[in-house]
Backbone of each chain as ProteinMPNN parsed JSONL, in Angstrom:
{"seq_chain_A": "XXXXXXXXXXXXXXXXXXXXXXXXXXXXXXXXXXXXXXXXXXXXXXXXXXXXXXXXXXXXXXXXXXXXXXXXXXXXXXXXXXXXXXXXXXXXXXXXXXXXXXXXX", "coords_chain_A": {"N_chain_A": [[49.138, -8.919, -10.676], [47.88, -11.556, -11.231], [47.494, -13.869, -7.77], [46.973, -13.84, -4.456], [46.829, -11.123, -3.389], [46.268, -9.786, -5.519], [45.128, -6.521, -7.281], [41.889, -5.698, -6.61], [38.12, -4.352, -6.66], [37.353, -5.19, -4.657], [39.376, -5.694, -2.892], [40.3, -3.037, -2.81], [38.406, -1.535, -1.749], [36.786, -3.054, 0.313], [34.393, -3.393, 0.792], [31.824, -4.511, -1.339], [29.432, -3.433, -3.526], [27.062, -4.936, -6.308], [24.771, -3.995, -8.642], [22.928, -5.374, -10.719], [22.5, -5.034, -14.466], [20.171, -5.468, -15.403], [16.997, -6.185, -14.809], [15.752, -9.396, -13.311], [13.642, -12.344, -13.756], [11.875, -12.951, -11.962], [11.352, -10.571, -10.367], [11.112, -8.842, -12.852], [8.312, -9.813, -12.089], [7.241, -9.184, -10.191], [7.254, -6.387, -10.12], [5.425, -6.184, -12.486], [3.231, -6.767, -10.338], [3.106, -5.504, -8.395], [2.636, -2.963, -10.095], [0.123, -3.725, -10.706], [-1.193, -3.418, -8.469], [-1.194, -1.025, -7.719], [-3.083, 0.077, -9.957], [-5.144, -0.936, -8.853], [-5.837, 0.391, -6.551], [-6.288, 2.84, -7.958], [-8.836, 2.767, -9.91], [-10.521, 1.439, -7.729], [-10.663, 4.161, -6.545], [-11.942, 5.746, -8.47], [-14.246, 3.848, -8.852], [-15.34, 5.115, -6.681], [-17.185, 7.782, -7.302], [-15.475, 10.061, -7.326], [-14.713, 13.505, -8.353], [-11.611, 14.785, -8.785], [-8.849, 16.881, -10.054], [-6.462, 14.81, -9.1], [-7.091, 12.331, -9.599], [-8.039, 12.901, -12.127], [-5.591, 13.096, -13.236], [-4.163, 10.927, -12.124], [-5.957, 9.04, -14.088], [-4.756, 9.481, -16.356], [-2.445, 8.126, -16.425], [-1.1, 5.425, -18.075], [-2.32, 1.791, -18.157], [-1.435, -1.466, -16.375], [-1.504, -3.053, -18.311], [-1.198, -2.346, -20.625], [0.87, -0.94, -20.751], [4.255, -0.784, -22.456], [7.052, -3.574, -22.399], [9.287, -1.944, -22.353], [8.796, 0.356, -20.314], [7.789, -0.281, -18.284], [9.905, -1.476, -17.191], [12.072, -0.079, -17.945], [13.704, 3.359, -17.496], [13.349, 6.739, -18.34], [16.582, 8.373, -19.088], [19.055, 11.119, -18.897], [21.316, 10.977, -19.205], [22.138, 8.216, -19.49], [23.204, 5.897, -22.079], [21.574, 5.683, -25.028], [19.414, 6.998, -23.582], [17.874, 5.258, -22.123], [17.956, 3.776, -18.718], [17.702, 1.299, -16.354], [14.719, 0.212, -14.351], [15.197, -0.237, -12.142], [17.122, 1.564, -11.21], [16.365, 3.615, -10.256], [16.2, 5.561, -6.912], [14.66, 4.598, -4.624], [12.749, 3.677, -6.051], [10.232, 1.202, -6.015], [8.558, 2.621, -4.859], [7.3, 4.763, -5.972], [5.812, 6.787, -8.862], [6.789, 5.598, -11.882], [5.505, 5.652, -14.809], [5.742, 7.119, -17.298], [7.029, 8.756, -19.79], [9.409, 11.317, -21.076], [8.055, 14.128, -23.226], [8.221, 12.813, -26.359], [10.167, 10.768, -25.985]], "CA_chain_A": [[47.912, -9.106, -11.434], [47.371, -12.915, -9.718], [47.378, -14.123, -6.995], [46.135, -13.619, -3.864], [47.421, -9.758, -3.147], [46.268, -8.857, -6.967], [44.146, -5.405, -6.79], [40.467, -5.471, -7.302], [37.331, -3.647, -6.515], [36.824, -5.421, -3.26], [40.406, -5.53, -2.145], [40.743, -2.132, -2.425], [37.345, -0.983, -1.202], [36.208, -3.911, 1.093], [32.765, -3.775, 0.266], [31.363, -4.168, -3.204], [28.272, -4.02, -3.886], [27.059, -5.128, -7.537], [23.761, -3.777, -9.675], [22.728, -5.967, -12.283], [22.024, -4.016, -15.312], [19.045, -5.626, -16.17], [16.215, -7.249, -13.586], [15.531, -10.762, -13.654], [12.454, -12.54, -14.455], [11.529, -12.635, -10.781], [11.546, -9.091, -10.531], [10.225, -8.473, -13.432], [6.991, -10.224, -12.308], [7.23, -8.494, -8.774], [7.075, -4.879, -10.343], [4.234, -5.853, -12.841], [2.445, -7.245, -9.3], [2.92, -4.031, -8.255], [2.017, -1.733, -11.094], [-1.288, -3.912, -10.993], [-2.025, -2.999, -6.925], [-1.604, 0.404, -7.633], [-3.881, 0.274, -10.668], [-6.492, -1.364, -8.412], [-6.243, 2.041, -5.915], [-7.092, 3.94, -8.749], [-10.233, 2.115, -10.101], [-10.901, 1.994, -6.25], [-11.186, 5.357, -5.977], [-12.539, 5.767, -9.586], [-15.112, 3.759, -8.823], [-16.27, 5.621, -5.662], [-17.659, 8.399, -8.412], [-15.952, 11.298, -7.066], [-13.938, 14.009, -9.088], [-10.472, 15.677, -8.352], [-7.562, 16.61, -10.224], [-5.537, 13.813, -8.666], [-7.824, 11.312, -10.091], [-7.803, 12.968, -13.728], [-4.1, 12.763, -13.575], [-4.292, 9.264, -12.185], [-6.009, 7.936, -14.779], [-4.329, 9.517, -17.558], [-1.338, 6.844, -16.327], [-1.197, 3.884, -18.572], [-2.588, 0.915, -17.17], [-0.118, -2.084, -16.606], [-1.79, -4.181, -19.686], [-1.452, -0.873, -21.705], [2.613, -0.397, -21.003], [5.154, -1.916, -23.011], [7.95, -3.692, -21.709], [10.311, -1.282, -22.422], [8.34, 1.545, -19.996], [7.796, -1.312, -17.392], [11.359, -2.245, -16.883], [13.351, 0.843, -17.651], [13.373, 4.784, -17.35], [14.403, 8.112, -19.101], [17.601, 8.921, -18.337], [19.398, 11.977, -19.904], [22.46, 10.761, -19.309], [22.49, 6.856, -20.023], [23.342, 5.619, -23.218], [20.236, 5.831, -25.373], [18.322, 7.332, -22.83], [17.071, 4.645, -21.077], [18.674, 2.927, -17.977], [16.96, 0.139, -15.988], [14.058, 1.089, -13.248], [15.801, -0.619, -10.39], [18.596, 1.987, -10.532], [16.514, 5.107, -9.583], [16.057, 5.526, -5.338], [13.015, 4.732, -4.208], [11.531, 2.702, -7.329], [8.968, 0.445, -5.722], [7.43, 3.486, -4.366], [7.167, 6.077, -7.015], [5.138, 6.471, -10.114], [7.3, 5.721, -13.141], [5.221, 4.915, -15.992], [5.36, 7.819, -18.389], [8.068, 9.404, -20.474], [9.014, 12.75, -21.586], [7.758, 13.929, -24.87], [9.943, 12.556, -27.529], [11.238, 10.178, -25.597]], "C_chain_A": [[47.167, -10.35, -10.984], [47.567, -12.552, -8.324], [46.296, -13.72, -5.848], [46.204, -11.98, -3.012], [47.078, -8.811, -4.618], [44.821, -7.628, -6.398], [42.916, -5.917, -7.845], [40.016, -4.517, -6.584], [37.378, -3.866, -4.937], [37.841, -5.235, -2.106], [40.976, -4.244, -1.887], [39.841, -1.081, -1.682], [36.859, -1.669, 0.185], [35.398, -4.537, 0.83], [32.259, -3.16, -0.99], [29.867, -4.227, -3.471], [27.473, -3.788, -5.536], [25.311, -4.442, -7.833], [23.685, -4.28, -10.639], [22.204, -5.277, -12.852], [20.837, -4.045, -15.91], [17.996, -6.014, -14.923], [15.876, -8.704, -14.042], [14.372, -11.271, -13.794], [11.695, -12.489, -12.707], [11.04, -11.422, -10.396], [11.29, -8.125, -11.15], [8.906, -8.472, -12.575], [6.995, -9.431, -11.057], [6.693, -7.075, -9.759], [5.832, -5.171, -11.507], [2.861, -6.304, -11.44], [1.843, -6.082, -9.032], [2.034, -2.809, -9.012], [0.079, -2.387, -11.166], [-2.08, -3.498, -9.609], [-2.488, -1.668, -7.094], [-2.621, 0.869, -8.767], [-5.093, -0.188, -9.66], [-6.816, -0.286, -7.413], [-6.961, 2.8, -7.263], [-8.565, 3.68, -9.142], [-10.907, 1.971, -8.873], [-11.84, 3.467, -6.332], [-11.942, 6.092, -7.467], [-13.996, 5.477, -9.397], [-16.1, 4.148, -7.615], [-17.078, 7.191, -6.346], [-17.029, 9.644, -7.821], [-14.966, 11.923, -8.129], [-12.845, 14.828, -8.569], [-9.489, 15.814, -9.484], [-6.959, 15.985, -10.051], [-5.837, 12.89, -9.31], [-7.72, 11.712, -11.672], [-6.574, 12.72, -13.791], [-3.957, 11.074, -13.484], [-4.672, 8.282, -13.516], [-5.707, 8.208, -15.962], [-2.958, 8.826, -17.431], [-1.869, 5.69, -16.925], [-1.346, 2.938, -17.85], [-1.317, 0.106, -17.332], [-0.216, -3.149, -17.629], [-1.61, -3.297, -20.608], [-0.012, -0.784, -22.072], [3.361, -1.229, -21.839], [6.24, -2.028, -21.931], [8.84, -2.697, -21.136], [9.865, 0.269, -21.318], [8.159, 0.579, -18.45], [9.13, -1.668, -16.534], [12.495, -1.317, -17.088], [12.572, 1.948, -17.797], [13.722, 5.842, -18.659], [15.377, 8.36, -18.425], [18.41, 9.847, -19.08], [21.033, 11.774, -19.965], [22.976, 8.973, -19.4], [22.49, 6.97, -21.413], [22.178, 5.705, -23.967], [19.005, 6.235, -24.733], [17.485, 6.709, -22.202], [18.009, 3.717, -20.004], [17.102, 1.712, -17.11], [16.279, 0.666, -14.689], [14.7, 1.115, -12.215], [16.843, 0.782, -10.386], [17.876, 3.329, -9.732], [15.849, 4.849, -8.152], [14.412, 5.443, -5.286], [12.098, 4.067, -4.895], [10.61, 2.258, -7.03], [7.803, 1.145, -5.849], [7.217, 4.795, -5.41], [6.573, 5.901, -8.551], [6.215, 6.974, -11.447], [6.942, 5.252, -14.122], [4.87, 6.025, -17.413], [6.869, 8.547, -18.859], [8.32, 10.965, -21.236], [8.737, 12.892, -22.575], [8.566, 13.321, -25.941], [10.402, 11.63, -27.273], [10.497, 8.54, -25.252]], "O_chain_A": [[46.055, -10.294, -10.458], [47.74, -11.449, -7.806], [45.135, -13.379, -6.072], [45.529, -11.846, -1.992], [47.415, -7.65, -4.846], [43.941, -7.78, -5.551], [42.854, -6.285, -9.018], [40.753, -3.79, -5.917], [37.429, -2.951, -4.114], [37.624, -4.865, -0.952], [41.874, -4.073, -1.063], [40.262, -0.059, -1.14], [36.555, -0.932, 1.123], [35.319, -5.749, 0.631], [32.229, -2.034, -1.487], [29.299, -5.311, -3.602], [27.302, -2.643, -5.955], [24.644, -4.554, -6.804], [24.291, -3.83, -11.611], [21.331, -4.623, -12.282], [20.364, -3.195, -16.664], [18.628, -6.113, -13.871], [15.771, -8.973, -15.239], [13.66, -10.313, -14.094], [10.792, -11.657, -12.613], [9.884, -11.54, -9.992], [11.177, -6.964, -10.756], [8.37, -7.397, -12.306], [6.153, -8.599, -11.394], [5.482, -7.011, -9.973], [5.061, -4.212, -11.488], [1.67, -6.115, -11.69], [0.704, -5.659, -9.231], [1.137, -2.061, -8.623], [-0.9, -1.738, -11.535], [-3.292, -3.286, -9.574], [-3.585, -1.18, -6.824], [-3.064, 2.009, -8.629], [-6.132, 0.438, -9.867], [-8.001, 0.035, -7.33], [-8.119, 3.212, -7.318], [-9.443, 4.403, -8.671], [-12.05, 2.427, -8.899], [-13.035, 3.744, -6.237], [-12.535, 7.149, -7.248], [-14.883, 6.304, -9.607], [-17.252, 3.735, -7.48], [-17.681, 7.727, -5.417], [-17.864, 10.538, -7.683], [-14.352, 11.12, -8.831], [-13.228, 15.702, -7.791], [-9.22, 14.721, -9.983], [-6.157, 16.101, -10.978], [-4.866, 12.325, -9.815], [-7.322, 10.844, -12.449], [-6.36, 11.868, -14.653], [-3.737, 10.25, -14.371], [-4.099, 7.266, -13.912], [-6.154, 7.476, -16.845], [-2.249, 8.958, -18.428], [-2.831, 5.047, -16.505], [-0.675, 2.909, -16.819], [-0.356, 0.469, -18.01], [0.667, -3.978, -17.852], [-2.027, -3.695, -21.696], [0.408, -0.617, -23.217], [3.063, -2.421, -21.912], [6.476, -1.256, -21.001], [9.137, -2.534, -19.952], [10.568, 1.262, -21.503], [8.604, 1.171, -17.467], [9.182, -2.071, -15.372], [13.62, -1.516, -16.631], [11.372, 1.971, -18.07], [14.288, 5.565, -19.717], [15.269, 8.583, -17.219], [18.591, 9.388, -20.208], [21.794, 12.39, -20.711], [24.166, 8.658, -19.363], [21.929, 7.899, -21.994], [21.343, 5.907, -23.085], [17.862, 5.972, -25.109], [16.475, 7.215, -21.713], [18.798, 2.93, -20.526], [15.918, 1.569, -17.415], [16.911, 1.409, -13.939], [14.868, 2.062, -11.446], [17.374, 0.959, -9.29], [18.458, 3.981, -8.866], [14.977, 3.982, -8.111], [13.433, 6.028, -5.75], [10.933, 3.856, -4.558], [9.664, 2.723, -7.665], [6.719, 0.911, -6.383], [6.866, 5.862, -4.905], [6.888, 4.959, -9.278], [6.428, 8.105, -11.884], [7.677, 4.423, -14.659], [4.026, 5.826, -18.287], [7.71, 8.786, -17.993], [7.446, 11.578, -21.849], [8.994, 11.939, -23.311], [9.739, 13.652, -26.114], [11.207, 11.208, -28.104], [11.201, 7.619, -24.837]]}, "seq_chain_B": "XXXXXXXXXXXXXXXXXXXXXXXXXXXXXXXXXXXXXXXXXXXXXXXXXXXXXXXXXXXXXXXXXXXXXXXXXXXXXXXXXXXXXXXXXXXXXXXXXXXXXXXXXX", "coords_chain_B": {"N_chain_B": [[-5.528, -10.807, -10.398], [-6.086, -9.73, -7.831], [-7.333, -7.239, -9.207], [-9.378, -9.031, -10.005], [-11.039, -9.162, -7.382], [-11.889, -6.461, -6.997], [-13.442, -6.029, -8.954], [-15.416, -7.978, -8.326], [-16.126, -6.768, -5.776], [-17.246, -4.239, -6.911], [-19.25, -5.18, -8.246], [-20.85, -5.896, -6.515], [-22.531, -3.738, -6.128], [-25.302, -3.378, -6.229], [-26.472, -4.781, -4.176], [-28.997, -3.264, -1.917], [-27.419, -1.673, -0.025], [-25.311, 1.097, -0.403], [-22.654, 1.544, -1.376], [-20.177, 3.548, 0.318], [-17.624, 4.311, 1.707], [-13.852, 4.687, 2.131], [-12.474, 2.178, 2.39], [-9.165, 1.698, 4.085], [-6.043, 0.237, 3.296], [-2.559, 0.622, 4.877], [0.141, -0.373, 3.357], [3.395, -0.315, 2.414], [5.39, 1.2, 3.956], [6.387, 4.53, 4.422], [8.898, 5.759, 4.497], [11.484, 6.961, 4.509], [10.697, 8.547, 2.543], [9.645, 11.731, 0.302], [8.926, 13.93, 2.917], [6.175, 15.191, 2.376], [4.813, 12.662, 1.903], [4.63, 11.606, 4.173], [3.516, 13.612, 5.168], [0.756, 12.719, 4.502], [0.454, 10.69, 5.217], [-0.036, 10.718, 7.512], [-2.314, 12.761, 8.01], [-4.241, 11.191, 6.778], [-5.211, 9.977, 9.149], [-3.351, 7.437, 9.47], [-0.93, 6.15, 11.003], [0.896, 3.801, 11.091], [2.224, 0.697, 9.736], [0.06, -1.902, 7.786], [-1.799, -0.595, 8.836], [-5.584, 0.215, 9.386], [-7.728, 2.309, 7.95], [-11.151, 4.197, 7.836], [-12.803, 6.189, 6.198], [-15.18, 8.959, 4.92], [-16.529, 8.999, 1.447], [-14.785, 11.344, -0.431], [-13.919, 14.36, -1.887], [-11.761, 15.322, -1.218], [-10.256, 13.398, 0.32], [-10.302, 11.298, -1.649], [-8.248, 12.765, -3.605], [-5.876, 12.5, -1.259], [-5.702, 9.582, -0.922], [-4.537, 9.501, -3.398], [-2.268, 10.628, -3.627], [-0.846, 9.03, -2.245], [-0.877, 6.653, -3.572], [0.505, 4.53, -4.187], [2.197, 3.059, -1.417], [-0.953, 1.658, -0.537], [-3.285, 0.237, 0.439], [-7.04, 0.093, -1.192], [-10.398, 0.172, -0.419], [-13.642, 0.23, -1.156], [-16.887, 0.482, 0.948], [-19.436, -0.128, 2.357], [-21.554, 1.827, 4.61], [-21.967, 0.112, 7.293], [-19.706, -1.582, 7.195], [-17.718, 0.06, 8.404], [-15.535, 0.406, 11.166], [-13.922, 1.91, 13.985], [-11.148, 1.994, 15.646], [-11.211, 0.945, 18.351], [-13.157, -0.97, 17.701], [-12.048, -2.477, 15.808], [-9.937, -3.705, 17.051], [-11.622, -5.338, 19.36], [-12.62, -7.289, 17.243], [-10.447, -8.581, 16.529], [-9.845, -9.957, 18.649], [-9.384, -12.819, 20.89], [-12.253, -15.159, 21.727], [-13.387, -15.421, 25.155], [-12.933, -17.286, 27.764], [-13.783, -21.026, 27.898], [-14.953, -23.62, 26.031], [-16.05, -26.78, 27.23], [-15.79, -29.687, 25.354], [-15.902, -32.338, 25.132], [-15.838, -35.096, 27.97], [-13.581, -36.751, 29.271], [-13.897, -38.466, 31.427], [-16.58, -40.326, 31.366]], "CA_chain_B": [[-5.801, -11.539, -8.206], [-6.361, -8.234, -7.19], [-8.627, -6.639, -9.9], [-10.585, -9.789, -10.114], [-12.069, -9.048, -6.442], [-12.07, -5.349, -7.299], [-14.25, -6.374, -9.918], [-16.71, -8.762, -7.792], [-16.883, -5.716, -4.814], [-18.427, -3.067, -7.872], [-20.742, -5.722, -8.759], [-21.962, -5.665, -5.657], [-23.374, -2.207, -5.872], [-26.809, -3.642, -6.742], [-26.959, -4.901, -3.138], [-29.488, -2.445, -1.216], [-26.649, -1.171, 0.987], [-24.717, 1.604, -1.129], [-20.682, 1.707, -0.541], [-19.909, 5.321, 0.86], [-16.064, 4.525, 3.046], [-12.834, 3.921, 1.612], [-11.166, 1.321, 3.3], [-7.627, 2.542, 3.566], [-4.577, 0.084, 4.676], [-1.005, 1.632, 4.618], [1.226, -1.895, 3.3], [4.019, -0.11, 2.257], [5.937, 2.787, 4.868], [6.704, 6.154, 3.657], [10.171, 5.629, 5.429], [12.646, 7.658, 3.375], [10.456, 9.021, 1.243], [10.226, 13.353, 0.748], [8.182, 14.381, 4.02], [4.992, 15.231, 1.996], [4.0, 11.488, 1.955], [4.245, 11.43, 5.381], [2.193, 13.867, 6.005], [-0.144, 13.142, 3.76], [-0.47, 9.628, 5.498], [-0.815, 11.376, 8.857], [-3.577, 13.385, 7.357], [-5.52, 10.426, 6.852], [-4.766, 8.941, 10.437], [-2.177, 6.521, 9.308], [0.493, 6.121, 11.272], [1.927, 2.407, 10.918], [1.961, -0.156, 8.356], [-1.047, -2.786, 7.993], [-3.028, -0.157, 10.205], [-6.96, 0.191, 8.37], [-8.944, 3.605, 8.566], [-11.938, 4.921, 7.205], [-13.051, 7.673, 5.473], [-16.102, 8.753, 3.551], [-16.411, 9.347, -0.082], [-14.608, 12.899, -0.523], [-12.801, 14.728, -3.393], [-10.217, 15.824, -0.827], [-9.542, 12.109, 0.716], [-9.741, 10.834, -2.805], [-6.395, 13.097, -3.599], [-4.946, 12.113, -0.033], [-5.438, 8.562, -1.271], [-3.897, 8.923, -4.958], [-0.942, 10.908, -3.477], [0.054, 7.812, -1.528], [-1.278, 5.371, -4.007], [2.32, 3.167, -3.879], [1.926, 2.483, -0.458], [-1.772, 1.513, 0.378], [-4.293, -0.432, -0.578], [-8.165, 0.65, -0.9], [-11.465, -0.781, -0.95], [-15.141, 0.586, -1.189], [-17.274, -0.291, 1.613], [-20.678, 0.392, 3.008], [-21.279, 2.584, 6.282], [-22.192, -0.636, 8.105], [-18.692, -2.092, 7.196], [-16.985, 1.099, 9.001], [-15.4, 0.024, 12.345], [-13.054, 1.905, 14.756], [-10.169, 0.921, 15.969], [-11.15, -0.272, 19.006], [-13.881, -2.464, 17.282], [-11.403, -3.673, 15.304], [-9.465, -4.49, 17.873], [-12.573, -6.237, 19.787], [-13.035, -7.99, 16.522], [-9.247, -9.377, 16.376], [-9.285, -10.685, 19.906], [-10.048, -14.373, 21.087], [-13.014, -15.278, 22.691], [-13.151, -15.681, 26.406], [-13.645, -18.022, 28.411], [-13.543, -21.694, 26.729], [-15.642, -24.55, 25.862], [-16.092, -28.155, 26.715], [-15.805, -30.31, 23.991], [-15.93, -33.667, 25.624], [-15.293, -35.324, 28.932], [-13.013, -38.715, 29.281], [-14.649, -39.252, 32.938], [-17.988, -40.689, 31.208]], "C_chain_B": [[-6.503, -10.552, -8.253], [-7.734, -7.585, -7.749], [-9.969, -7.597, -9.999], [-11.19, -9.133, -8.472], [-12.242, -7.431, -6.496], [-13.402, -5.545, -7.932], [-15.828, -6.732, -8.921], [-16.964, -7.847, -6.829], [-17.408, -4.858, -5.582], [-18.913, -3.961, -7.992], [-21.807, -5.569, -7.878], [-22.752, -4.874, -5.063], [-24.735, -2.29, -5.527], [-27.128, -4.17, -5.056], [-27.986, -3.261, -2.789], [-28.68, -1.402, -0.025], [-25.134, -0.71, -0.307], [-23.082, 1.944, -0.643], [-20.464, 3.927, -0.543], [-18.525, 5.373, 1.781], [-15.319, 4.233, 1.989], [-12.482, 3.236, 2.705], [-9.892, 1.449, 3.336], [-6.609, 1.62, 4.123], [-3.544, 0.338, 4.154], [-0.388, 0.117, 4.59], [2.644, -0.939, 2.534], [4.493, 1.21, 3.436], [6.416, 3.912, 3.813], [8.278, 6.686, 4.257], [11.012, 6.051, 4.363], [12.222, 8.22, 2.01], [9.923, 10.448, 1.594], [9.13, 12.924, 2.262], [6.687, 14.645, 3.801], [3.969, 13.615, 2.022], [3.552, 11.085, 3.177], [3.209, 11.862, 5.994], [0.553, 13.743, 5.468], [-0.905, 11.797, 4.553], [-1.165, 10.277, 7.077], [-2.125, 12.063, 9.259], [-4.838, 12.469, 7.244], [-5.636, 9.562, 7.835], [-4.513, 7.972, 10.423], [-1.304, 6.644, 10.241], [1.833, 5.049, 11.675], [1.126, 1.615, 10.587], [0.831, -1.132, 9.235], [-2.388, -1.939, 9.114], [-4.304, 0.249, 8.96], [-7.455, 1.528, 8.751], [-9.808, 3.457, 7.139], [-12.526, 6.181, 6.918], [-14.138, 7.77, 4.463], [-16.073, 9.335, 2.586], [-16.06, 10.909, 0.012], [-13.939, 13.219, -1.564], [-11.405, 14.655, -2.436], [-9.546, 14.051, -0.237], [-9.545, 11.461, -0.795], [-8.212, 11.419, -3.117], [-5.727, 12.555, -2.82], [-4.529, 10.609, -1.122], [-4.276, 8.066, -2.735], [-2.562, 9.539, -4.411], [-0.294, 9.791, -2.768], [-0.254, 6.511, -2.225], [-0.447, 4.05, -4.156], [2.102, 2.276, -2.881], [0.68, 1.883, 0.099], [-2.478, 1.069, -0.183], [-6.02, 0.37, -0.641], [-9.096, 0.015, -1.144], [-12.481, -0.165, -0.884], [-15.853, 0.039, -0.554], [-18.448, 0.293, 2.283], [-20.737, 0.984, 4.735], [-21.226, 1.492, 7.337], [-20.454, -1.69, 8.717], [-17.5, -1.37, 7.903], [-16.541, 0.545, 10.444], [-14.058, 1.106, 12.945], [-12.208, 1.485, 15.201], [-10.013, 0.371, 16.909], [-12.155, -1.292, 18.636], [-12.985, -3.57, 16.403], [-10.585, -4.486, 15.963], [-10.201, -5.532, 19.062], [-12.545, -7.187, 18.759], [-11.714, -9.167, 16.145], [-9.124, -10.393, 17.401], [-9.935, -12.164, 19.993], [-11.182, -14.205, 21.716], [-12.597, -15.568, 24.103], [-13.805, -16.552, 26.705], [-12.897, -19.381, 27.688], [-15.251, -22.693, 27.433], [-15.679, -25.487, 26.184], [-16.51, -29.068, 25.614], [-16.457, -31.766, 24.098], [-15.524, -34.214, 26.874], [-14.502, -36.53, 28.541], [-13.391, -38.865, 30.178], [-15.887, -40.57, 32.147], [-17.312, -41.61, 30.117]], "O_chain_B": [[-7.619, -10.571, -8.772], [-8.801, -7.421, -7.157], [-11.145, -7.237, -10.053], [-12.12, -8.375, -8.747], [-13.102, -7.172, -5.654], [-14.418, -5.182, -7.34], [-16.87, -6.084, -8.827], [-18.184, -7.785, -6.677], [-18.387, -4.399, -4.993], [-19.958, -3.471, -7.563], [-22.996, -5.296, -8.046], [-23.429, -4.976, -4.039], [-25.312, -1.534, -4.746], [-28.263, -3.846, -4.706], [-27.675, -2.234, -3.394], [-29.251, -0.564, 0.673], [-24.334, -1.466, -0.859], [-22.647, 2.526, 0.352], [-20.612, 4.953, -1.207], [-18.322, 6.344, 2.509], [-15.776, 3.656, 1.002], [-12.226, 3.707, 3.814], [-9.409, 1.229, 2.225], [-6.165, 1.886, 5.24], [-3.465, 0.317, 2.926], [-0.392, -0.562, 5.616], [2.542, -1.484, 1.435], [3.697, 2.135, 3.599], [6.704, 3.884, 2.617], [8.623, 7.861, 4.386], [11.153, 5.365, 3.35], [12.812, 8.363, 0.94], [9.689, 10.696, 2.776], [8.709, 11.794, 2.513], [5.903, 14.431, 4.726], [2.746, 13.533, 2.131], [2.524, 10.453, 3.416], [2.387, 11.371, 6.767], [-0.453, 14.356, 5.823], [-2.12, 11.623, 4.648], [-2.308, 10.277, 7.534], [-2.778, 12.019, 10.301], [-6.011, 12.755, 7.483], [-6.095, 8.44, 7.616], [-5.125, 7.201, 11.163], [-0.778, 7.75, 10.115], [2.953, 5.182, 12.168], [-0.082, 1.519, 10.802], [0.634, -1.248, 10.444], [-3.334, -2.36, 9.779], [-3.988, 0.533, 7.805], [-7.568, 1.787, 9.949], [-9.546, 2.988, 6.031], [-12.575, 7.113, 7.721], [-14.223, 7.065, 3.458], [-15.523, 10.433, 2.673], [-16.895, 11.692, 0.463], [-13.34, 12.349, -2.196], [-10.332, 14.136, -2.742], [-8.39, 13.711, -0.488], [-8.418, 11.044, -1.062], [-7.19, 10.755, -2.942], [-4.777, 11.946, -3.313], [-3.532, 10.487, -1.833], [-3.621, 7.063, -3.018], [-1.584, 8.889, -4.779], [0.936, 9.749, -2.789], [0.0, 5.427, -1.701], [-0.795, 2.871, -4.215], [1.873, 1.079, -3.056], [0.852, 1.465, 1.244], [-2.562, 1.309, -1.387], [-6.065, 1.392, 0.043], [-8.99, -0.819, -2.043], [-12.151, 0.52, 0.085], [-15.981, -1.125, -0.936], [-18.25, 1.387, 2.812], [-20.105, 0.602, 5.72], [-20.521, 1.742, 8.315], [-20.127, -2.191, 9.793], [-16.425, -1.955, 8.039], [-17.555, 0.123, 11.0], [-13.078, 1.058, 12.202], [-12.29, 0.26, 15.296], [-9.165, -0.514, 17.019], [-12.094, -2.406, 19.156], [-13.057, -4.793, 16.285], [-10.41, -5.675, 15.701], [-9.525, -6.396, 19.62], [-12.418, -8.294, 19.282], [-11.888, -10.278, 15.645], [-8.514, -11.452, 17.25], [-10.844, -12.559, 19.264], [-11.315, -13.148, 22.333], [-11.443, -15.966, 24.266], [-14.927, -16.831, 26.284], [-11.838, -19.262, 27.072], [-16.043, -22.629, 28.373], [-15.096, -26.007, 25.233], [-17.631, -29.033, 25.106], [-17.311, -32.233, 23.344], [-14.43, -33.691, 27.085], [-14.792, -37.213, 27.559], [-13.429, -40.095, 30.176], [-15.84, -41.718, 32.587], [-18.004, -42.361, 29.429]]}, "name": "protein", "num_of_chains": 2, "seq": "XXXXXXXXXXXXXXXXXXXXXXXXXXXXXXXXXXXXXXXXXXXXXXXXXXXXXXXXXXXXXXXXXXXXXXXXXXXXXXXXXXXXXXXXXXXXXXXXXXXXXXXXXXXXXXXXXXXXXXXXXXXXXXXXXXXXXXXXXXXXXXXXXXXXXXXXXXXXXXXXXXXXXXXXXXXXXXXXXXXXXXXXXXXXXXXXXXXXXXXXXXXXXXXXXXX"}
């Protein structure tokens, strides 16, 4: 259970690599940076007057002064504990639009 | 940051010179993401990061643009502001030649 032969994660894997369960305040402010670039595409292309489907959908996404924390910083998940886990965990986060939730939820 | 100069380029509608391009630059890659983003940047003759195109006001390049809206930035810009990419690349380069500034002989 000591020493230097006791089993862990790393000693029995090699390589560990950790996920904090929450993001940090750093990281926070990074992903509202973000959520505000990609609001400025939309008003972009908003304000070039034209009309598409893409654009009605667009701007029925909450802005990033509109979201609460809790939609900002974590997801739906149907299988985490209360249904929400933390954004960082799903692939691809930076790049993908996660700011809306399923009904109900 | 951002929205503030968003802001101050619509004001400047009222100029005499009406914005009709998007300005398009790709700052994020589409590197591991499905295949549709890819081609969607290819579509708008993207094809590596920090590269700029233009495009004029359309419904269908508006969609292009919102399907990749993660990766790219955009700006509104008058026909005059439109450049190619080899002007832009004329416009990056040094001057030739050089200058005298001063002698130390005299």
């Amino acid at each position: 259970m000591f020493g230097a032969f006791r089993a862990s994660s790393v000693a029995h894997g090699g390589l560990l690599w950790k996920t904090p369960w929450k993001l940090s305040t750093t990281r926070k402010a990074n992903v509202r940076s973000r959520l505000k670039k990609v609001d400025a595409v939309i008003e972009a292309v908003r304000a070039s007057g034209m009309q598409c489907t893409a654009l009605a959908k667009a701007l029925e996404l909450p802005k990033e002064h509109e979201m609460l924390p809790r939609d900002k910083y974590t997801v739906f998940s149907p299988h985490a504990r209360g249904y929400r886990k933390g954004v960082h965990k799903v692939p691809k986060w930076t790049r993908l639009t996660l700011r809306t939730n399923p009904e109900g939820f | 940051m951002t929205a503030t100069r968003r802001g101050l380029t619509t004001a400047a509608t009222n100029t005499p010179e009406s914005l009709t391009h998007y300005k398009i630059t790709l700052r994020r890659s589409a590197i591991s993401l499905p295949e549709s983003f890819k081609a969607t940047l290819v579509s708008l003759g993207i094809h590596r990061r920090m590269q700029t195109v233009y495009h004029p006001h359309t419904p269908e390049c508006a969609g292009k643009i919102l399907k990749v809206k993660e990766l790219v930035e955009v700006e509104n810009v008058p026909v005059s502001a439109v450049r190619t990419k080899t002007e832009q690349r004329q416009e990056r380069k040094a001057m030739r030649g050089y200058k005298v500034v001063r002698s130390t002989l005299s």
